[in-house]
Every structure is written in structure tokens, then in C-alpha cells.
C-alpha positions as CSV (number, residue, x, y, z in Angstrom):
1,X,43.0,-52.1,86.2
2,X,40.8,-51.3,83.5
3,X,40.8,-48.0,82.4
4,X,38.9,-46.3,80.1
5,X,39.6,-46.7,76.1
6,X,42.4,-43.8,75.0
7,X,43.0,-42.9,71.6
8,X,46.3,-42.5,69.8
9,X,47.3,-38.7,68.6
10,X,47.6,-40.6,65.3
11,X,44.2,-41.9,65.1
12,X,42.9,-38.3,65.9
13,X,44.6,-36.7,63.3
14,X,43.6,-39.7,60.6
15,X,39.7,-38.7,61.9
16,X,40.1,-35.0,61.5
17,X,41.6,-35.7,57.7
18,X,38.4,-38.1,56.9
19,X,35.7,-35.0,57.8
20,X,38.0,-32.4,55.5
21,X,37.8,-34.8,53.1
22,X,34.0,-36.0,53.4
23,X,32.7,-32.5,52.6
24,X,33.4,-31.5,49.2
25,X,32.2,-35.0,48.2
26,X,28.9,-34.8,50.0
27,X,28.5,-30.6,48.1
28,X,29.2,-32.5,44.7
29,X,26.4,-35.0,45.2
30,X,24.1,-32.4,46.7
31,X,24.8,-29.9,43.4
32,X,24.0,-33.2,40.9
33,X,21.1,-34.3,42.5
34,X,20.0,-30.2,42.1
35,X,20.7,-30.4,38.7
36,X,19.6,-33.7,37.9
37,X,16.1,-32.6,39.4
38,X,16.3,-29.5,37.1
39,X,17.2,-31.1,34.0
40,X,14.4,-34.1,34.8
41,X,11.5,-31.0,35.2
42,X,12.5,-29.1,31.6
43,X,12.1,-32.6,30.1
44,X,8.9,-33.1,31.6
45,X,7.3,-30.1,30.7
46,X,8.8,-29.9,27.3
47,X,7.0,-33.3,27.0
48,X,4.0,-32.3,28.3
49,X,4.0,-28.9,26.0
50,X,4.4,-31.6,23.0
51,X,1.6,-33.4,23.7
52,X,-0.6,-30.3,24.3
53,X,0.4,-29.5,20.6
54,X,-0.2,-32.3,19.3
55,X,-3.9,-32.3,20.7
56,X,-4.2,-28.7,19.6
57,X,-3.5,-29.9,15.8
58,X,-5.1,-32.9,15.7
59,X,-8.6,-31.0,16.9
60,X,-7.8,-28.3,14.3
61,X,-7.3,-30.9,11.6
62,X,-10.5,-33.0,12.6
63,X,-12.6,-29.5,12.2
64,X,-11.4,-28.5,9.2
65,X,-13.4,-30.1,5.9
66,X,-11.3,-32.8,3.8
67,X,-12.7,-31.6,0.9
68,X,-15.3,-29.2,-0.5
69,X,-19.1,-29.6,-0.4
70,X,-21.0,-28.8,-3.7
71,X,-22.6,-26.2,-1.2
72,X,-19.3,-24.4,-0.2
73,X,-18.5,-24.5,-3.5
74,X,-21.9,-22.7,-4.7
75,X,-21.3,-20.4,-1.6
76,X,-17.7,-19.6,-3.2
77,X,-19.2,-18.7,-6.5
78,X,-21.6,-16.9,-5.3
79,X,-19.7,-14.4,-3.0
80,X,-17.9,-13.7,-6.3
81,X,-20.4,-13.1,-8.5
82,X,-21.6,-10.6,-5.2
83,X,-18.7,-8.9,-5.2
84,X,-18.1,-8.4,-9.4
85,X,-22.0,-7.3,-9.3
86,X,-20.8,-4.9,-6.5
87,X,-18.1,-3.4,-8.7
88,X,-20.4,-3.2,-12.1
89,X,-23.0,-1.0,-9.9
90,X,-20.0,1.4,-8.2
91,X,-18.9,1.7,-11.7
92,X,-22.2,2.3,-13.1
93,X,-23.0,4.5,-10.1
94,X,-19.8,6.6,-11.1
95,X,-20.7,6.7,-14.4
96,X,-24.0,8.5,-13.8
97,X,-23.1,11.2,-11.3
98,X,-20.3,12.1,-14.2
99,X,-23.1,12.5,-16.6
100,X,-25.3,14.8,-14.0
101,X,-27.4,12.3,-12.7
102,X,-27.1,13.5,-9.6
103,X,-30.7,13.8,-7.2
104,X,-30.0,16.9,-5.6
105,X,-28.7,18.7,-9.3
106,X,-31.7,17.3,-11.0
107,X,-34.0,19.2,-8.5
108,X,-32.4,22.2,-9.1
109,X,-32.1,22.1,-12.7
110,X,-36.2,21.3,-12.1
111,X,-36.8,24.4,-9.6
112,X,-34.4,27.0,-12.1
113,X,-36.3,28.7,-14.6
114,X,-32.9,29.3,-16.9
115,X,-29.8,27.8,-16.7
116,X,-26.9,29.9,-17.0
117,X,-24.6,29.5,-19.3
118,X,-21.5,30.2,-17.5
119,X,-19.8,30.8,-14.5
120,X,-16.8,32.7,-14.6
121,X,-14.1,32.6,-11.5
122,X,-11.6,35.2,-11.7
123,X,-8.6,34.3,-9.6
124,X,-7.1,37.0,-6.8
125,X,-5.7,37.2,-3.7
126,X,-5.8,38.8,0.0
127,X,-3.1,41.5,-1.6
128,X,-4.8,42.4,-4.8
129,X,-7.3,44.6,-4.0
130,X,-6.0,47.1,-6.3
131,X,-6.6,44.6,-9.6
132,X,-9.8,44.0,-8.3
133,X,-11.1,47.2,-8.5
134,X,-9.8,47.9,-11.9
135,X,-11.2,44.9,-13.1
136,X,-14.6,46.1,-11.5
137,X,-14.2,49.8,-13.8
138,X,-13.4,47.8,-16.9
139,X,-14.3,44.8,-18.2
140,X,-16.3,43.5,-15.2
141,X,-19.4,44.7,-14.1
142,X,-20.1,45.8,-10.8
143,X,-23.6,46.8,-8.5
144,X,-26.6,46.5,-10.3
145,X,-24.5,45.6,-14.0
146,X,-23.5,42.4,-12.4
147,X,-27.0,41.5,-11.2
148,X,-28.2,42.1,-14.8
149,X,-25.1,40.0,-16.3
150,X,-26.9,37.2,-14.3
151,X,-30.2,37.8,-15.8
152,X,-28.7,37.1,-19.0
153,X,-26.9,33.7,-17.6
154,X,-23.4,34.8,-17.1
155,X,-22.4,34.7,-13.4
156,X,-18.5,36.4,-12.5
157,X,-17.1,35.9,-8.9
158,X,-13.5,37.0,-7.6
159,X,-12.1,33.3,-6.5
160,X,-10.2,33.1,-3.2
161,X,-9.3,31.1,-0.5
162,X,-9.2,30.9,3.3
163,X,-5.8,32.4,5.6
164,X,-4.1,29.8,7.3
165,X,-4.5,31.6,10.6
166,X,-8.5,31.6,9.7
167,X,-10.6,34.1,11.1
168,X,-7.4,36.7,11.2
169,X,-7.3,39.9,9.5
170,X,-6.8,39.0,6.0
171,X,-10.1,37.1,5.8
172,X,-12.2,40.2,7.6
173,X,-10.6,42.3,5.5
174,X,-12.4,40.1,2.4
175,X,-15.6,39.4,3.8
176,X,-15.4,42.9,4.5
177,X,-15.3,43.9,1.2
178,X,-17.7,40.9,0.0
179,X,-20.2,42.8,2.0
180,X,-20.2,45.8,0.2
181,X,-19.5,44.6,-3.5
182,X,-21.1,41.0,-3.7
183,X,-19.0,39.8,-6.1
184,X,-16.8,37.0,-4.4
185,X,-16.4,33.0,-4.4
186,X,-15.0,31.9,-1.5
187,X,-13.7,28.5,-1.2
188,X,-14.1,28.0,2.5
189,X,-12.3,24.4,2.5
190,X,-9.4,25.9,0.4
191,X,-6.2,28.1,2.1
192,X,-5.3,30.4,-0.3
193,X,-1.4,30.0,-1.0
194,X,0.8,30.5,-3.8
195,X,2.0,26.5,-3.8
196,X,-1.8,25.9,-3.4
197,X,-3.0,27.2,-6.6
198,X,-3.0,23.5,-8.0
199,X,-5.8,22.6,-5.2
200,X,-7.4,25.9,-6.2
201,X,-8.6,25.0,-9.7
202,X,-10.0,21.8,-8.1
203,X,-11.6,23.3,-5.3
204,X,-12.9,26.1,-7.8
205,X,-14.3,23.5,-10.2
206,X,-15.9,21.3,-7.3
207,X,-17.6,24.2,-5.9
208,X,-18.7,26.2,-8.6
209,X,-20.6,23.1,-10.2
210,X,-22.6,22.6,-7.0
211,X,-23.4,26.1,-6.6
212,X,-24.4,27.0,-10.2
213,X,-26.1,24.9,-12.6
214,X,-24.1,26.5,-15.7
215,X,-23.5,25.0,-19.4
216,X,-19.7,26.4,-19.1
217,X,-17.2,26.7,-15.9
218,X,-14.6,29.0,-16.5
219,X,-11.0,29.8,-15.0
220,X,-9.8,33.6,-15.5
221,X,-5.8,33.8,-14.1
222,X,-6.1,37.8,-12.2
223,X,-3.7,39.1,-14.5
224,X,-6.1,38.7,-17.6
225,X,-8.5,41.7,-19.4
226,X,-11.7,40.1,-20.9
227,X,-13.6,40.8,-24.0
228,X,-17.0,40.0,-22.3
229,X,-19.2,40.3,-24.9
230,X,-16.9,38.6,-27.1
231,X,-16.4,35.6,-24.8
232,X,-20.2,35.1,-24.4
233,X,-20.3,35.1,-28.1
234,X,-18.3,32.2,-28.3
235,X,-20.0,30.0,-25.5
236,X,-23.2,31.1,-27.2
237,X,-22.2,29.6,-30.3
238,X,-21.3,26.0,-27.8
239,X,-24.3,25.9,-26.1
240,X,-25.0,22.4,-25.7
241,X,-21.7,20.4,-26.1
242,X,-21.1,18.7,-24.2
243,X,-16.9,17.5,-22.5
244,X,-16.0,20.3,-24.0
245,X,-12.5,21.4,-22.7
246,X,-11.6,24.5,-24.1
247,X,-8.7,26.9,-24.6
248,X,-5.2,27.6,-26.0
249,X,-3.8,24.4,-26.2
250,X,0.0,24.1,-26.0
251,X,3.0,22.0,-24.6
252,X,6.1,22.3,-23.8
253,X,9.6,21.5,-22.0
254,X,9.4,20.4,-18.4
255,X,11.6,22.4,-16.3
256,X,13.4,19.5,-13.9
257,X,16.0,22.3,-12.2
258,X,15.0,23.2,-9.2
259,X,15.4,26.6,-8.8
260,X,14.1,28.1,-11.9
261,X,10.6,29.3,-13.0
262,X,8.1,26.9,-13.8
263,X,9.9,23.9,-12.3
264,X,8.3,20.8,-12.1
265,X,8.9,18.8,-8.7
266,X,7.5,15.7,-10.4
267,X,9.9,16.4,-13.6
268,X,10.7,12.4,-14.3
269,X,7.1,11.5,-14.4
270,X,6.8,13.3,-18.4
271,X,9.4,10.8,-19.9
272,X,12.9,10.7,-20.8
273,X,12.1,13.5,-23.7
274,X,10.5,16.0,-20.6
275,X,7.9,16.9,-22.6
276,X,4.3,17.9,-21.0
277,X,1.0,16.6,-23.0
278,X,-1.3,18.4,-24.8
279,X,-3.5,20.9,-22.5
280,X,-5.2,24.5,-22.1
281,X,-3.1,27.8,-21.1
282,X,-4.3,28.3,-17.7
283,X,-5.0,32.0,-18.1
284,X,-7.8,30.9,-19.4
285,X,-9.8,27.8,-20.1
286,X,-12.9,26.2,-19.9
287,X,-14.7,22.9,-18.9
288,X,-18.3,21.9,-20.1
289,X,-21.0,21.3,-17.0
290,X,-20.0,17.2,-17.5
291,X,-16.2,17.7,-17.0
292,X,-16.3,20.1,-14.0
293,X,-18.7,17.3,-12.1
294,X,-16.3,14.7,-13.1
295,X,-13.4,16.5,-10.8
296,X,-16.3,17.1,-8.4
297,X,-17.0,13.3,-8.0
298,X,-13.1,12.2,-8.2
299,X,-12.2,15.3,-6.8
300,X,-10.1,13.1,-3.7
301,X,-8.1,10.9,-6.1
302,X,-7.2,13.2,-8.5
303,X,-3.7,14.3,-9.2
304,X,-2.5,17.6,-8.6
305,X,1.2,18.8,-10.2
306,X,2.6,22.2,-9.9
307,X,0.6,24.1,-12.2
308,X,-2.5,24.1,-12.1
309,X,-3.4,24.0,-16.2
310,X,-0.8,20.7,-16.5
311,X,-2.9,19.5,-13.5
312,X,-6.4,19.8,-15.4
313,X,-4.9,18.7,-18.5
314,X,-3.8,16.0,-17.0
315,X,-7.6,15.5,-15.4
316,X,-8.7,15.6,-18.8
317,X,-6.5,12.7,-20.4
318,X,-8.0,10.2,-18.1
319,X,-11.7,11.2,-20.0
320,X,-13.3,10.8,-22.7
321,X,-12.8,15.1,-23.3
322,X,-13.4,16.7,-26.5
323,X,-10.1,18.8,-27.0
324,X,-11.0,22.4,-29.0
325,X,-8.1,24.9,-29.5
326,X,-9.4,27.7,-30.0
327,X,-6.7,30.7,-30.4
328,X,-9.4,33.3,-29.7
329,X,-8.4,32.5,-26.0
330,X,-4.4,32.6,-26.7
331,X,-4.4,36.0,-24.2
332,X,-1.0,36.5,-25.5
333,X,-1.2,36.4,-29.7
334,X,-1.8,39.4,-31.4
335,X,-5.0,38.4,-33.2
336,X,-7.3,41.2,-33.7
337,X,-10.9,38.6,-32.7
338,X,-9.0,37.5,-29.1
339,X,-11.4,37.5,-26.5
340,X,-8.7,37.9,-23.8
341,X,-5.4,39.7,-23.3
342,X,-2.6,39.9,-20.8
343,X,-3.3,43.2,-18.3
């Protein structure tokens, strides 16, 4: 009798070892046909990102010009013969507003009846109160003598600054007293501060020559005693001149250790001999009408060091400024004809 067909318990176990075998073989192809997809795809697109560049270029090369037109050329030339006319007329522009050709100071030179000839700014500050008003009984007049000083062309103001807490007490306290006496400058864009006193003399300058249309602009230090009549004498005698700069000239060591009076941050810019150039004491010294608008105009680029008389000297070096030592305004000599003397 037939039977059905039987298997061996060998061929079983020869089956079962054939499917354990099969299936790391069909992973492996499975993985490679994965990455052979992959691999296939980066090369496609880093083909297709190749000829994209390539189009990109070859449009930017077909719209650029081969080579110059006499047009673009004349184009070229002209923009820079534009931009060097440009140049010449800031430079000439410059030029004039140094020399007082300014519209709104021609007006008022038109609508004064006298110019003055000098404005004088005496320096002080929120704790000197007391030197003010021994200046005031001496050498400075006060009330209804000031007003009369004016009459004859001579204008004196106290020169201060702004707190840095603005509006606090120190500034009430000086408006205050500017109420009752009349006889201050204050420099409202200016915070009054020892290190500051080389942005003062600029500030003081920049203002006074757009408030006052003087022949002379002077800077008085608030330690200094005045021979008015004296000092008037000798402007008198200048009326006229003009980039005039005018004091006790001297020069000196720079002091380059920190630490000691008089010392100079900017110490290595003087030169291996530390030497500083030729300028006025700054107790006292005084600029002609021209020079004080020149650090008006230029007033943003200019140089400040850490004194303020190196810091004008050094304003006055880049000018065409007529240097005049006069020894009448060495406060500290013992000359007999000084016009000034230390307090």
C-alpha cells in the first residue's frame, strides 16, 4: 500500500540548517541595495547642484561687458572728477567758516552796533563760591560795573559746567546764584569734572564765539588776579590781528609716571626726548576771533590731552597761528608791567 511521502529526521535537520543560514545573506543584500540607493541619490544631486552652477556662471559671465565702452569709460571719469570737485568745495567750504564767513555770524556782526573786543571766561567750580566772590570785590566788576564793562566791549563770565546728576542740587545752587549776580557762562553740553577740564577749554571756546562777536576770547584759570585795565591795554593795542594766539609760551618735560602731578596718559606720543611743543600757560591765554571759530568748526575731531593749554597748543600747530609770547601774561614772573598774578 501506498502511503503517504515521510521524511527522514536527517532531511529535517538539513532544511532547518538552510533557513538559519538564508537569513543573514538575504539582511546583507537588503543593507547594499540601501546603501547603493543612498550612494546613487548624493551622486545625483551633487550632479545636478553642478550643473545649476555652471548655468549660474555662465549667465553671470554672458551679462557682464567684455570690455569697456568709451561711454563707461567717460562715466568712470566723470564720477571722479564729481567726487575730487566734491572734496575742493568741503575744503573750500571749511576754509570759509574758519575765516568767519559764516551766515548766521555775518547777521549779527550786521545787527551789532560795536563789536567787543573781548570775552573773558574765568574758570570755577560748583565748590568755589568763596573765590567767586572775592573775585567779584576785586578785580572783577559786579552789578551795574559789569554792565558798563560791556558798554566799553569787554564781557567777563564765571565758566562752568553741568553736574552729572543734572538738575540736582549743585546746578540749583548755580542758577541760583546766576539769578541774582548775572555774571555766569554755563556750558550746558559740558559736565563739569576735574578730568574734563580738557573738553572745557573747547566747549568754552565753541560757545563763547557763537554767543559774542568779540575780537579776543580769553581763558582765565580761577586761581588768577587780573590787572583789568592793564589787560585791556594790551588787546587794545591788537585790535585787528588777526590768529593771534597769545600768552606765556613755554615747554617742558612730559611727565610719563603715572602717579605724579601733571602726568600725561598719552606720554609716548611727545617723542623719545618727552618733550611737549611750544604753547601758552593755561592760566592764561588768548585766541583771536578766527582761531576760537576754527575749534568751533572742528570742534568734533579735535584732540584733547590732559591739560588743557597742551590740548590748545596742540589745536594751534595744525594752523596757520601767529605765536606771540608775551611775558606780561607770565602770572608767575615778578615783572613789575604783568597784567596777571597768581591769587
Amino acid at each position: 500500500m501506498e502511503g503517504l511521502p515521510t521524511t527522514t529526521k536527517n532531511e529535517r535537520r538539513w532544511r532547518s540548517k538552510n533557513l538559519q543560514t538564508s537569513k543573514p545573506s538575504l539582511l546583507m543584500a537588503f543593507f547594499s541595495c540601501v546603501a547603493w540607493l543612498y550612494v546613487a541619490g548624493r551622486l545625483w544631486q551633487d550632479a545636478e547642484n553642478r550643473a545649476l552652477l555652471a548655468n549660474l556662471l555662465k549667465k553671470n559671465v554672458e551679462q557682464r561687458p567684455q570690455v569697456l565702452t568709451v561711454e563707461d569709460k567717460l562715466m568712470v571719469l566723470g564720477c571722479k572728477d564729481l567726487e575730487r570737485r566734491i572734496v575742493e568745495v568741503e575744503m573750500d567750504l571749511t576754509l570759509a567758516k574758519s575765516q568767519g564767513y559764516l551766515k548766521h555770524q555775518l547777521q549779527q556782526s550786521e545787527s551789532s552796533k560795536q563789536k567787543l573786543l573781548a570775552v573773558i571766561g574765568v574758570y570755577t567750580g560748583f565748590g568755589s563760591f568763596l573765590n567767586r566772590n572775592k573775585y567779584r570785590g576785586s578785580w572783577m566788576p559786579k552789578g551795574d560795573a559789569l554792565k558798563k564793562l560791556e558798554e566799553r566791549g569787554v564781557v567777563i563770565r564765571f565758566v562752568i559746567g553741568r553736574s552729572a546728576n543734572r538738575g540736582d542740587s549743585l546746578d540749583r545752587h548755580i542758577d541760583e546764584e546766576n539769578n541774582k549776580t548775572k555774571d555766569f557762562f554755563i556750558l550746558e553740553g559740558h559736565e563739569e569734572a576735574q578730568e574734563e577740564l580738557p573738553k572745557k577749554v573747547k566747549f568754552f571756546f565753541s560757545t563763547a564765539v557763537q554767543n559774542w562777536d568779540a575780537e579776543f576770547y580769553i581763558k582765565v584759570d580761577d586761581n588768577i588776579d587780573i590787572d583789568l585795565e592793564g589787560l585791556i591795554g594790551l588787546l587794545e593795542r591788537r585790535r585787528g590781528q588777526d590768529s593771534a594766539y597769545i600768552g606765556c609760551m613755554k615747554s617742558g618735560d612730559v611727565v610719563s609716571e603715572e602717579g605724579k602731578l601733571w602726568y600725561e596718559p598719552e606720554w609716548w606720543k611727545f617723542g623719545d626726548e618727552k618733550s611737549y611743543f611750544r604753547h601758552a600757560s593755561g592760566s592764561l591765554l588768548i585766541l583771536s576771533k578766527n582761531l576760537a571759530q576754527y575749534i568751533n568748526i572742528n570742534s568734533a575731531s579735535l584732540k584733547t590731552y590732559a591739560h588743557d593749554d597742551i590740548s590748545v597748543g596742540s589745536w594751534m600747530m595744525g594752523v596757520q597761528a601767529t605765536y606771540i609770547d608775551d611775558n606780561r601774561l607770565c602770572c608767575s614772573s615778578i615783572r613789575q608791567d604783568k597784567v596777571c598774578s597768581e591769587a
